[in-house]
Kinemage of the C-alpha trace (Angstrom):
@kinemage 1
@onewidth
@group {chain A} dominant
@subgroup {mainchain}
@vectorlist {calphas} color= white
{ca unk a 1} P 19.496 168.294 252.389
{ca unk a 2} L 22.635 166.462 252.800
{ca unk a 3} L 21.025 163.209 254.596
{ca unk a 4} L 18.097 163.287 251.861
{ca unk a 5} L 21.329 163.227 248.849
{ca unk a 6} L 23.098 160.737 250.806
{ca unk a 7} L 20.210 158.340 251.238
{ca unk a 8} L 19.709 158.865 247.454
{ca unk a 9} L 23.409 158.053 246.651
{ca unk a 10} L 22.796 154.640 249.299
{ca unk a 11} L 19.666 153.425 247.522
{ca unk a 12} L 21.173 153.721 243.947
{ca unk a 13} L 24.343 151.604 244.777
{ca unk a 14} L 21.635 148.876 246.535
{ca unk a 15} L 20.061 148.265 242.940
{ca unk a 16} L 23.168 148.197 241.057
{ca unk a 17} L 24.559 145.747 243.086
{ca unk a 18} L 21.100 143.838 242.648
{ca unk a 19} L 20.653 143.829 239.079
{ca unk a 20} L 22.959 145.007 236.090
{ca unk a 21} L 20.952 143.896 233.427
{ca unk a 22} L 17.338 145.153 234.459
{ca unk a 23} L 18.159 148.530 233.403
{ca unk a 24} L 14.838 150.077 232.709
{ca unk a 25} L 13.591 148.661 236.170
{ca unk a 26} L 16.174 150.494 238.372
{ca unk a 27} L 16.448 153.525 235.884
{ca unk a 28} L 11.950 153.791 236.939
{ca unk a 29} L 12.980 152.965 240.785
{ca unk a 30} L 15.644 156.016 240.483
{ca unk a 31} L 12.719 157.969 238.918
{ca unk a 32} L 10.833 157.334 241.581
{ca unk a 33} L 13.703 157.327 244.308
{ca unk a 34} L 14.417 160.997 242.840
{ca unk a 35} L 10.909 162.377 242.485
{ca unk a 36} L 10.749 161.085 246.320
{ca unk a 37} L 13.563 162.780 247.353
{ca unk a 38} L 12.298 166.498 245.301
{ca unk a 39} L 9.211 166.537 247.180
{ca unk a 40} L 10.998 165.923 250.746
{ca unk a 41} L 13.063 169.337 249.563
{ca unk a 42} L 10.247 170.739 248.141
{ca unk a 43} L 8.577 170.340 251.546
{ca unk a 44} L 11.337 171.711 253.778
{ca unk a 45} L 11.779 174.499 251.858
{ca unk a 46} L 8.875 175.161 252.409
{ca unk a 47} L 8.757 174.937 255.639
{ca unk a 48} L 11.676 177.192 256.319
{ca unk a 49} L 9.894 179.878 254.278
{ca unk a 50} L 6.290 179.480 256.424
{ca unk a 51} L 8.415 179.798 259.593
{ca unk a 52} L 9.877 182.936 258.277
{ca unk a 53} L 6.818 184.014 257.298
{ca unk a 54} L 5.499 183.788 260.354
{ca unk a 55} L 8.188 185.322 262.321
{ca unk a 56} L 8.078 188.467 260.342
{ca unk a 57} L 3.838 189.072 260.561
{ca unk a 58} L 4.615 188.351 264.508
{ca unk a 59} L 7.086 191.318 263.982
{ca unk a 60} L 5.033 193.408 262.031
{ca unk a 61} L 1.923 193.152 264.796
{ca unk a 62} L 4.604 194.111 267.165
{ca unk a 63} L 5.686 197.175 265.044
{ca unk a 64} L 9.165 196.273 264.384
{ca unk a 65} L 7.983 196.751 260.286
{ca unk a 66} L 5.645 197.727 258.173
{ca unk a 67} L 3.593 196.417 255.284
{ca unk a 68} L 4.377 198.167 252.333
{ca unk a 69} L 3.115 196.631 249.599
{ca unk a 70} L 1.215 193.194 248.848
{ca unk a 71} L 1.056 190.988 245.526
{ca unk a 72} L -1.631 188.342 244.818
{ca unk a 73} L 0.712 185.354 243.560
{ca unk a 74} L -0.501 181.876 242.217
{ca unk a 75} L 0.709 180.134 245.547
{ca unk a 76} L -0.796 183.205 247.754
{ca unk a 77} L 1.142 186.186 248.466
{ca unk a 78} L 3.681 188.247 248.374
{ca unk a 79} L 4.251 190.956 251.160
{ca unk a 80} L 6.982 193.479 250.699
{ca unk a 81} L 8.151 194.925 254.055
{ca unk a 82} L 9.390 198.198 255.162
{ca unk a 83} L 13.123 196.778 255.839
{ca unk a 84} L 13.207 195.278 252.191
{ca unk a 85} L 12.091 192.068 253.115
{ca unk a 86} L 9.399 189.820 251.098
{ca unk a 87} L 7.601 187.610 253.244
{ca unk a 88} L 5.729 184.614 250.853
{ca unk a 89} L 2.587 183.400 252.486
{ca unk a 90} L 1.450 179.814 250.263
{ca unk a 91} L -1.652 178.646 250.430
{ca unk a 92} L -0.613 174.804 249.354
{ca unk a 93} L -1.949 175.291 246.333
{ca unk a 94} L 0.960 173.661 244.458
{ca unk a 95} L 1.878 170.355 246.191
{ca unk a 96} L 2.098 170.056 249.709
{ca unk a 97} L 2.684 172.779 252.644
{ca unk a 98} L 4.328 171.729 256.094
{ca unk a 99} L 2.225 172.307 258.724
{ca unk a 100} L 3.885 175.234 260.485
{ca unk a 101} L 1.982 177.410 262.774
{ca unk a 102} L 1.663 179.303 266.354
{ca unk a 103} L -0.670 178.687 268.897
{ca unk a 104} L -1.148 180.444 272.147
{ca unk a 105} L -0.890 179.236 275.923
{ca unk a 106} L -1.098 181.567 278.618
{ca unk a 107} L -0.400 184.607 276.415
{ca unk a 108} L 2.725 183.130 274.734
{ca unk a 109} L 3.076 182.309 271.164
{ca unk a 110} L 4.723 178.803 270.697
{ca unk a 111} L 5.927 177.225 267.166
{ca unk a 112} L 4.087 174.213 266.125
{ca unk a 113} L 5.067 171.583 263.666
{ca unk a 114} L 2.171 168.958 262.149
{ca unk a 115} L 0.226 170.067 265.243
{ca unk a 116} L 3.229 169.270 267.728
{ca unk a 117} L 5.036 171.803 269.859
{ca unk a 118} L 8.817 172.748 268.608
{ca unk a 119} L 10.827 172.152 271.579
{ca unk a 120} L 14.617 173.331 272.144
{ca unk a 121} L 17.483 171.241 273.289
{ca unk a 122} L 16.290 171.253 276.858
{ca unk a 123} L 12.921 170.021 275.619
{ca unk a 124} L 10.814 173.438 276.370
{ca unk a 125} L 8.622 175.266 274.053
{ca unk a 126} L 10.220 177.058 271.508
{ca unk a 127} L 8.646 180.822 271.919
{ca unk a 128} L 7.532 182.638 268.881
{ca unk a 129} L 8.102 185.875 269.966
{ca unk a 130} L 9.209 189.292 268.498
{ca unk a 131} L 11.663 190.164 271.344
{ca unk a 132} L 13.788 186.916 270.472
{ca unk a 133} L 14.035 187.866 267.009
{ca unk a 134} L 15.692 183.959 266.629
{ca unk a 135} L 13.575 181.650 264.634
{ca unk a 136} L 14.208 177.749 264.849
{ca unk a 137} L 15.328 175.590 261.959
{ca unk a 138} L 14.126 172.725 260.226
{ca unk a 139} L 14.906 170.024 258.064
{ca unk a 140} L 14.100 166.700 257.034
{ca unk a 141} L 16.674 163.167 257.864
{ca unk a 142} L 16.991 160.524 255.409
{ca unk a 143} L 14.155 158.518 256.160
{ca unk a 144} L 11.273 161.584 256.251
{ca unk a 145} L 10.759 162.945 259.865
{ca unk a 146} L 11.177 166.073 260.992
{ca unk a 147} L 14.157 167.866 263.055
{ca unk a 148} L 14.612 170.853 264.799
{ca unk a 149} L 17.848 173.228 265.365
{ca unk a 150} L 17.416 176.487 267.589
{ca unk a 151} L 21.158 176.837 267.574
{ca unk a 152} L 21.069 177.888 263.799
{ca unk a 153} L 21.992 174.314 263.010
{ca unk a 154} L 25.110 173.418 265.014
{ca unk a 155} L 22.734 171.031 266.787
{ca unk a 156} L 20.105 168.583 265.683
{ca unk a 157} L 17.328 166.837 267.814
{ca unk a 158} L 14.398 164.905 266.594
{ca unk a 159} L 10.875 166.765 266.523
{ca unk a 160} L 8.742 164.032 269.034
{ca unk a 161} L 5.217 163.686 269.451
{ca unk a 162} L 3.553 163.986 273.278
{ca unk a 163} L 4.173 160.300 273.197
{ca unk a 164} L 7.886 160.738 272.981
{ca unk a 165} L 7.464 159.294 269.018
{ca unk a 166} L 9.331 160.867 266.229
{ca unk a 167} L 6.988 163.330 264.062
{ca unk a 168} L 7.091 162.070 260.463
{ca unk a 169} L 7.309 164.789 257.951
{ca unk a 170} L 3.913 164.845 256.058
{ca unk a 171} L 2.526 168.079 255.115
{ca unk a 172} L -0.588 169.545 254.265
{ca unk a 173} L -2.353 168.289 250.651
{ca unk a 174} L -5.546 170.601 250.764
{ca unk a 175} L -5.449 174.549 250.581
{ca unk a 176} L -5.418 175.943 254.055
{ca unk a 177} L -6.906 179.249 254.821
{ca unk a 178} L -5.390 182.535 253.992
{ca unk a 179} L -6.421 185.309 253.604
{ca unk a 180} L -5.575 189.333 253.554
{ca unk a 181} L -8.669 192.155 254.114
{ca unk a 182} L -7.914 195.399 253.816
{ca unk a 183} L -9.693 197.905 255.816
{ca unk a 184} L -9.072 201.695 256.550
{ca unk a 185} L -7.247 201.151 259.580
{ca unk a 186} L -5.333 197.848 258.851
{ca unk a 187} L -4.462 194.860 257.382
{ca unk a 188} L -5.903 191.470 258.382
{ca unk a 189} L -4.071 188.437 257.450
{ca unk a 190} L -4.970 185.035 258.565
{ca unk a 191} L -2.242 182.436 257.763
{ca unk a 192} L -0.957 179.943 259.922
{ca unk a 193} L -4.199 179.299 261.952
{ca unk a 194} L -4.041 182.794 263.428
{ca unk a 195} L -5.625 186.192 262.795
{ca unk a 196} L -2.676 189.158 262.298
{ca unk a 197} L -3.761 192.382 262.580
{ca unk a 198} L -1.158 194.660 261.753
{ca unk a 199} L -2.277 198.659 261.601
{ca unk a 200} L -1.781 200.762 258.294
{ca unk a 201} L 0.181 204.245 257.749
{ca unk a 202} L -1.809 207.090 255.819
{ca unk a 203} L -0.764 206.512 252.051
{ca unk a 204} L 0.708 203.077 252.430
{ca unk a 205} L 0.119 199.859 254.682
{ca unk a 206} L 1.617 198.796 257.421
{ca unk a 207} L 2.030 199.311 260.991
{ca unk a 208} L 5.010 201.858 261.122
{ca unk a 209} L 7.620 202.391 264.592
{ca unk a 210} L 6.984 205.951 265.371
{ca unk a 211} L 3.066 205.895 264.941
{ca unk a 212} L 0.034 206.093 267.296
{ca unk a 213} L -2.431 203.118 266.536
{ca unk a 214} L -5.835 203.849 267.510
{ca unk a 215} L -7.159 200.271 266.847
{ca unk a 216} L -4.418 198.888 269.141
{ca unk a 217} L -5.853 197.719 272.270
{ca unk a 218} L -4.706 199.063 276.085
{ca unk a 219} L -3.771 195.620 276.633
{ca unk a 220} L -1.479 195.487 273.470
{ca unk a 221} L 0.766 197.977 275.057
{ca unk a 222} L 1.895 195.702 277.749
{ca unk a 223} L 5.416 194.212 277.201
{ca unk a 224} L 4.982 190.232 276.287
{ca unk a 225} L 7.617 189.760 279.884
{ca unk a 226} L 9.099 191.821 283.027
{ca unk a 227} L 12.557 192.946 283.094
{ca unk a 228} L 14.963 190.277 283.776
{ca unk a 229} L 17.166 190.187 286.561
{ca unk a 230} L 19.958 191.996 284.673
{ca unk a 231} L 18.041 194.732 283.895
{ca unk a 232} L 19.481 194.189 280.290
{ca unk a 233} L 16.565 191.946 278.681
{ca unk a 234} L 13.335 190.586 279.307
{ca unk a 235} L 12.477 187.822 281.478
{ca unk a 236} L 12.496 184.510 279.439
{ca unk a 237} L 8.746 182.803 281.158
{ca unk a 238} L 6.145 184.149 283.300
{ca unk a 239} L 7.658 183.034 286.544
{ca unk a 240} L 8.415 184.864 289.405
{ca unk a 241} L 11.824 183.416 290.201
{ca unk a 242} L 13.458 185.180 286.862
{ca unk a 243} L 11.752 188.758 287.028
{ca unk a 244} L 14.335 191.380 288.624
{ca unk a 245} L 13.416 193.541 291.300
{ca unk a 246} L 14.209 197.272 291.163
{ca unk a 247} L 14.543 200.348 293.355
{ca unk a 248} L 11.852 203.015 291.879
{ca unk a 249} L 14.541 205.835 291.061
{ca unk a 250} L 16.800 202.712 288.957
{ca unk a 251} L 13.807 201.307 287.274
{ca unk a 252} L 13.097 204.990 286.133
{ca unk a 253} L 16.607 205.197 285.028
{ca unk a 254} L 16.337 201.764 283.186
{ca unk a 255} L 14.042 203.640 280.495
{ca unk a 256} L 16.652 206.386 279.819
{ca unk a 257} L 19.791 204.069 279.420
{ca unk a 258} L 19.059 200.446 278.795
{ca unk a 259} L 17.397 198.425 275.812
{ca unk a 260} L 14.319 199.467 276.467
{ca unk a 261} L 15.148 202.996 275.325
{ca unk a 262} L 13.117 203.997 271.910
{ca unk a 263} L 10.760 200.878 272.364
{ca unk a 264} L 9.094 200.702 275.801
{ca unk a 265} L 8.082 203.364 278.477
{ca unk a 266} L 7.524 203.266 282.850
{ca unk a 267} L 3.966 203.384 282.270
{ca unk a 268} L 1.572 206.186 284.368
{ca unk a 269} L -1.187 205.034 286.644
{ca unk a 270} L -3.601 206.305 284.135
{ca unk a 271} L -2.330 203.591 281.774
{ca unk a 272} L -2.597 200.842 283.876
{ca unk a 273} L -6.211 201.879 284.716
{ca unk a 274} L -6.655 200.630 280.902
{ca unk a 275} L -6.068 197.070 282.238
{ca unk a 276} L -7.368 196.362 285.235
{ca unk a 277} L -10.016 198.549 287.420
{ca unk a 278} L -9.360 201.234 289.959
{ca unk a 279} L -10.185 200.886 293.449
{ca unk a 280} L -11.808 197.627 294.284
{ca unk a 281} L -14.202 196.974 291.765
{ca unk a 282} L -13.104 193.615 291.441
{ca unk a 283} L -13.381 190.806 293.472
{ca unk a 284} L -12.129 187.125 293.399
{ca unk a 285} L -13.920 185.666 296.338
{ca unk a 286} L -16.981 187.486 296.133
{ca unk a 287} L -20.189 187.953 293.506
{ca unk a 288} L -20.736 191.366 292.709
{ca unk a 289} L -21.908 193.500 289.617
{ca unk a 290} L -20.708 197.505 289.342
{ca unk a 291} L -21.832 199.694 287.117
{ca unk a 292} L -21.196 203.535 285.430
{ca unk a 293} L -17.693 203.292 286.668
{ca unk a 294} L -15.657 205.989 285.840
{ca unk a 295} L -12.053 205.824 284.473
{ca unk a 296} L -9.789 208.422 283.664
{ca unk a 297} L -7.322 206.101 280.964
{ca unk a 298} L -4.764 207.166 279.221
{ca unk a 299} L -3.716 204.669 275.894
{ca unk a 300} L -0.419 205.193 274.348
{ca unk a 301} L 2.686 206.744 275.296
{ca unk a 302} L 1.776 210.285 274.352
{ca unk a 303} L -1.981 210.281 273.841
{ca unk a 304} L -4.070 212.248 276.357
{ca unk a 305} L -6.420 211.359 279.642
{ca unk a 306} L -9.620 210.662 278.772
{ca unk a 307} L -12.952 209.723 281.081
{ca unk a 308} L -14.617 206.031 279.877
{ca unk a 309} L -17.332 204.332 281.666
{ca unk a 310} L -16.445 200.948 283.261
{ca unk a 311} L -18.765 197.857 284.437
{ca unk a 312} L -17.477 194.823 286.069
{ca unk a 313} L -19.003 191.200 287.348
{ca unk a 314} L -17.647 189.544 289.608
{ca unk a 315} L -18.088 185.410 289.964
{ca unk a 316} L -16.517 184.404 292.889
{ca unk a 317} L -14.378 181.722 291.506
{ca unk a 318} L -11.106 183.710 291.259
{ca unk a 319} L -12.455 184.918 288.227
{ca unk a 320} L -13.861 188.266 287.218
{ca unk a 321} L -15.073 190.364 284.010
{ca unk a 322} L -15.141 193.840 282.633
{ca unk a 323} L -16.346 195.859 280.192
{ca unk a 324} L -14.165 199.444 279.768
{ca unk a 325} L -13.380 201.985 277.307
{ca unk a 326} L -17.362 202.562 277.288
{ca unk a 327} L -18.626 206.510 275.465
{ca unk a 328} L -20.262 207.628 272.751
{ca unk a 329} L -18.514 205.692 269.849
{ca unk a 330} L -17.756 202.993 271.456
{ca unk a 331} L -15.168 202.220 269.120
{ca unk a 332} L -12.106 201.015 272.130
{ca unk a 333} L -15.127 199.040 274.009
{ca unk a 334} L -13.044 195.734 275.443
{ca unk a 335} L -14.110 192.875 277.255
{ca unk a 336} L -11.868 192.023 279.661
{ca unk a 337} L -11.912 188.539 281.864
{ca unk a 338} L -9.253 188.817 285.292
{ca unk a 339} L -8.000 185.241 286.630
{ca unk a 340} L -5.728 184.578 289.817
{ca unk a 341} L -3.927 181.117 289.269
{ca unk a 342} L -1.824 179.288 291.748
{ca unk a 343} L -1.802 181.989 294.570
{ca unk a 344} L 0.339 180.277 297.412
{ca unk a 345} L 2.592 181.285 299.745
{ca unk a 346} L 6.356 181.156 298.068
{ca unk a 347} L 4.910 179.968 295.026
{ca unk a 348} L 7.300 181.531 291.618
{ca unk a 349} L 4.408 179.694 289.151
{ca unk a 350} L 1.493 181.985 290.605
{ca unk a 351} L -0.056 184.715 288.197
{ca unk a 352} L -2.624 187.110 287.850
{ca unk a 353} L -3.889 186.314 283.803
{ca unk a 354} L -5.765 189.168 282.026
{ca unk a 355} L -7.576 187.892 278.858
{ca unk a 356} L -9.147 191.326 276.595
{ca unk a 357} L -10.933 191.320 273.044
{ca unk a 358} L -12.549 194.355 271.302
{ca unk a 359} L -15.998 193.924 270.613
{ca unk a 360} L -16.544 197.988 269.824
{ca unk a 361} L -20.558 198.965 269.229
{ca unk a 362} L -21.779 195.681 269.577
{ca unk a 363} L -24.634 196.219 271.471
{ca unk a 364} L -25.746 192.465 271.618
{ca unk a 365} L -22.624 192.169 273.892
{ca unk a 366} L -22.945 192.984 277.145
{ca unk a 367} L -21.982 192.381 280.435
{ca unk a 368} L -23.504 189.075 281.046
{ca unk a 369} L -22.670 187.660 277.428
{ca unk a 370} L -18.811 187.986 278.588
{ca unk a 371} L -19.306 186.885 281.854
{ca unk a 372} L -20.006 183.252 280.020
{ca unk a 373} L -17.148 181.407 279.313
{ca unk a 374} L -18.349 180.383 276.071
{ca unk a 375} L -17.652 183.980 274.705
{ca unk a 376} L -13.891 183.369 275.534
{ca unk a 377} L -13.705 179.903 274.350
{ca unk a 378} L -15.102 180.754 271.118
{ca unk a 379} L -12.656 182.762 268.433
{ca unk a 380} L -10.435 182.175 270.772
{ca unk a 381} L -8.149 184.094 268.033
{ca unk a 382} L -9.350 187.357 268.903
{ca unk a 383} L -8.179 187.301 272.527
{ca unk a 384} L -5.246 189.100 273.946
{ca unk a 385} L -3.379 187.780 277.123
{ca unk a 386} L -0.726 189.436 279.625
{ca unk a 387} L 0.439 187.271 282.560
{ca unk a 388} L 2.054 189.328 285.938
{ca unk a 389} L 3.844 186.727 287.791
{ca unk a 390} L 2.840 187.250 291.801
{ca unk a 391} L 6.273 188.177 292.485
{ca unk a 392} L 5.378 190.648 295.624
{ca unk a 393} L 8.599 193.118 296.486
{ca unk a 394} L 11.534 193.636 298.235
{ca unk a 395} L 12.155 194.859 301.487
{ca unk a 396} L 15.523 193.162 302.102
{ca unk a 397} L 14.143 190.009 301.709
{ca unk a 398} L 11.195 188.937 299.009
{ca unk a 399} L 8.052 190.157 300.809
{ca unk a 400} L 4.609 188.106 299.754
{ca unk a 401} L 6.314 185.830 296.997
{ca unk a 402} L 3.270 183.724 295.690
{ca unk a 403} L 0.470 186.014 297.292
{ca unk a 404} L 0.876 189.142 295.293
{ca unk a 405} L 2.057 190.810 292.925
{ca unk a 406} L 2.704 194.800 292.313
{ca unk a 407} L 3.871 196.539 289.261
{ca unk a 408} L 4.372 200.061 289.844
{ca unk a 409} L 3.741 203.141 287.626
{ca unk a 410} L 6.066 205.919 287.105
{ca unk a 411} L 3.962 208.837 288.388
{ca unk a 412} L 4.180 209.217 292.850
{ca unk a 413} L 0.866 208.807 294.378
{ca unk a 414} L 1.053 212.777 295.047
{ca unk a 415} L 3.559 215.909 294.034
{ca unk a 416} L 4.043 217.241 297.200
{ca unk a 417} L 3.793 216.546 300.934
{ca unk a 418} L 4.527 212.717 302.570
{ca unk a 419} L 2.338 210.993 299.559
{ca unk a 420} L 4.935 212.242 296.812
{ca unk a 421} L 7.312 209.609 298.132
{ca unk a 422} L 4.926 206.753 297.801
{ca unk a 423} L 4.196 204.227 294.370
{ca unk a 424} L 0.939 203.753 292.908
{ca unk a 425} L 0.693 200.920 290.076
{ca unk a 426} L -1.243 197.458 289.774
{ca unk a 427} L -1.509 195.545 292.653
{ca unk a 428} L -3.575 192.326 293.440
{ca unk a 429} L -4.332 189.121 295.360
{ca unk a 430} L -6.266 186.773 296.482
{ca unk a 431} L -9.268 189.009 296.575
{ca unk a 432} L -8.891 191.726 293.568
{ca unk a 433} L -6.812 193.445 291.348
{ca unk a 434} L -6.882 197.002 290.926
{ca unk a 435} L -5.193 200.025 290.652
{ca unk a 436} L -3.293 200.999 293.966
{ca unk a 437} L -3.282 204.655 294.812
{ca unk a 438} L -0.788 204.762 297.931
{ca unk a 439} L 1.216 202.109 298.825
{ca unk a 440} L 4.612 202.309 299.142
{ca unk a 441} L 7.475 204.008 299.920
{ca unk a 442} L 9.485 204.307 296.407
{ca unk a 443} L 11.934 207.241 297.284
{ca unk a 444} L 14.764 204.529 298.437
{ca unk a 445} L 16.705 201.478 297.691
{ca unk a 446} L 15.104 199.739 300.352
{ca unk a 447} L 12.074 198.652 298.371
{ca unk a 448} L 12.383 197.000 295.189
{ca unk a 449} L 9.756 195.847 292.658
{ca unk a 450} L 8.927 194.104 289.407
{ca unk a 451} L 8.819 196.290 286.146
{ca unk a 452} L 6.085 195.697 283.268
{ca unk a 453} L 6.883 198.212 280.218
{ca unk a 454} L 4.674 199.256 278.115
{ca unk a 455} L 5.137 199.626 274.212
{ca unk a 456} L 5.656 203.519 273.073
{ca unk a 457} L 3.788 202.574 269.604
């Protein structure tokens, strides 16, 4: 704001010193100076209220608040939040809208300016995420392009282009879409080039802490990151070299006394059967199709075990697909695609990627309509993405860095006799992924391991 005044005040002083007789000329070139000038506030404004916007439906998907209430408005809508918030979504209606969005790589939300990444002072993606709760700032210099502050403006840097060229601040003439749909279960909003899908309470809208969603998928659950090193936060990218490595009996404790407490659970075996398969039903190096698999899955913290049919296709090419959640209603039926990317000895960039998207009763999906990629490359909106680092364990020293990764569950393999001492969670490699039944040992400090919470809500 100040740069835009002060170019204002620069301008102005030019024509006087120009002319002092052509009044009406320089009073119609401060006209237009000024009306310049409004519209360059008008449009960072506006920006600052789309990335707020965004920020809080990314919160509200998460469950951190609730939808209350929403008001049709000229420019779009109004959404009044549980915490007393009102989140303005504009449709551009009324002059022009910045550009602000999200887009997704590798199961990360990133901010986007006029279609170019936001990038912090180190020149990395800015993440868009609900554990940050720390949105960037904009604003506009003197001669109309586009900065970026992620240290709540104590620091400035130019917003570049992938050609290292300064992004000039433009905006959006036309309406863009938005929209909000109201079902039974929840509320769909598309704004911002993405589809938010945020779960309603009985009597009011919203998805509220505290309750069960039954349109949430398995995959949903799954914490965004591992635990960090410090066991205080979660990691800050999907490599292995900044996940922390923990001794079963302290990772147990870390969901009793740390900030996970209230927000995220040591998931059971029976909840990580709701992402990948059991067994090896699976393969990455091998074609194979398996049907009428049964699953015992539970899906949220405090739901029950229930038995789903599975099927799964295997391509050979590090790639696999699933169908699960399969019975009667079909109603939690997900397609699930299972890539291994980078697998290398020592490697911290290697990763297991799990892609999912509910496609309920649709019985003109099947099996081999997922197994195309064209089904994932289209709407690619709908798709949900975890990413487990191949971190392998501990055993003094980091044991299969690059070649595996294991993220164990909170229930022993048995509850008695030698098999009560040893971890079951997900495990995979170079040839599968799949639920691990016996492993192992987890009853000392001498073997450590990467933690994945899950989401109590």
């Amino acid at each position: 704001m100040k740069k835009i005044v002060n170019l204002t005040w620069v301008l102005l002083l030019s024509l006087i010193a120009v002319s002092c007789t052509d009044l009406s000329s320089i009073y119609g070139r401060i006209d237009e100076l000024e009306a310049r000038v409004n519209k360059l506030e008008d449009l960072m404004k506006n920006a600052r209220t789309r990335i707020e916007a965004l920020q809080g439906l990314i919160d509200a998907e998460a469950g951190k608040k609730f939808i209350k209430e929403w008001i049709e408005k000229p420019y779009g809508y109004d959404l009044i939040m549980s915490d007393g918030s009102t989140l303005s979504l504009m449709n551009g209606r009324n002059g022009k809208t910045p550009n602000v969005s999200v887009t997704e790589m590798n199961g990360t939300l990133y901010w986007t300016i006029d279609g170019e990444l936001m990038r912090d002072a180190q020149g990395q993606p800015i993440r868009a995420k609900a554990e940050d709760g720390k949105m960037p700032r904009v604003q506009i210099t003197g001669d109309g392009y586009w900065q970026i502050s992620t240290d709540d403006g104590a620091t400035w840097k130019d917003l570049r282009d992938e050609n290292g060229e300064r992004v000039r601040a433009k905006g959006l003439d036309a309406t863009h879409t938005l929209s909000i749909t109201e079902t039974d279960a929840a509320i769909i909003i598309v704004f911002g080039g993405k589809t938010f899908t945020i779960s309603k309470v009985a009597g009011g809208g919203g998805s509220q802490p505290g309750v069960f969603d039954p349109n949430k998928m398995a995959i949903e659950y799954v914490s965004e990151y591992g635990v960090a090193k410090d066991g205080k936060s979660f990691a800050s990218a999907h490599t292995a070299d900044v996940l922390g490595v923990f001794a079963f009996n302290d990772a147990t404790a870390l969901f009793a006394e740390s900030f996970l407490v209230g927000k995220y659970h040591f998931p059971s075996a029976s909840e990580w059967l709701g992402i990948v398969p059991q067994s090896s039903n699976i393969s990455f190096t091998s074609e194979s199709v398996k049907t009428s698999v049964v699953e015992k899955i539970k899906v949220g913290k405090d739901q029950a075990e229930k038995d789903y049919t599975a099927e799964y296709k295997s391509v050979s090419n590090g790639i696999a697909y699933g169908i699960k959640f399969i019975d009667k209603s079909n109603t939690m039926r997900t397609a699930y695609r299972y890539q291994v990317v980078g697998l290398s000895k020592d490697s911290n960039d290697a990763y297991l990627k799990v892609t999912a998207r509910l496609i309920g009763a649709d019985a003109k999906i099947t099996l081999d309509t997922i197994a195309d990629e064209a089904f994932w490359n289209k709407d690619k909106a709908k798709n949900k993405e975890r990413v487990f680092p191949a971190a392998g364990y501990q055993k003094g020293t980091r044991v299969n860095l690059g070649t595996q990764g294991f993220y164990p569950a909170s229930d022993a393999y048995a509850t008695s006799g030698f098999n009560k001492y040893k971890v079951q969670g997900l495990e995979f490699d170079q040839a599968s992924a799949k639920i691990h039944r016996s492993v192992l040992l987890g009853n000392t400090d001498k073997y450590k391991f990467t933690i994945r919470p899950f989401s109590d809500f």
